[in-house]
Phi, psi and omega in degrees: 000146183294171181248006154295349148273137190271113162000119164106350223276325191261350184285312178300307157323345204264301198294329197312155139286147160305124146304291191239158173234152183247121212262184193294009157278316173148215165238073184268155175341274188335296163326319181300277163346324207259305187302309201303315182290004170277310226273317182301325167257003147234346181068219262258131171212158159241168195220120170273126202232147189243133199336321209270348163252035130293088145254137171074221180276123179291330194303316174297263196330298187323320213274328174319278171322268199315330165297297194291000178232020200020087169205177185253118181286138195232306166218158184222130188212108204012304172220021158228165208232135173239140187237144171233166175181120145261152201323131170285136187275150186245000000 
């Protein structure tokens, strides 16, 4: 495991419920928005995709979504994805 996750990081993803689901639009802007303020008030969340907002390859997408909400894709399980990004000190 990388050492930008804190001991424990996938066992607690694997139990998480999906939080947000992502419907045949995709990962439009609103979808980006929404994950990043999830992301901001939990550090871990996971997203769930529903087949029909898969073209193409999930792996390309999973690595999409992290680059675009900065945060570290941590586990991926058939169409769905966990993400962290920690909390910024305030």
């Amino acid at each position: 495991m990388s050492s930008e996750f804190p001991p424990g990081l996938k066992k607690r993803a694997n139990q998480l419920p999906p939080s947000i689901r992502v419907g045949k639009s995709g990962l439009t802007e609103k979808a980006i928005n929404e994950i990043k303020a999830r992301l901001e008030k939990k550090e871990l969340i996971k997203v769930k995709f529903l087949n029909t907002a898969i073209n193409g390859n999930k792996k390309e997408l999973f690595k999409e979504l992290a680059e675009r909400t900065d945060s570290v894709l941590v586990l991926t399980v058939g169409f769905t994805a966990s993400l962290y990004k920690k909390k910024s000190a305030k």
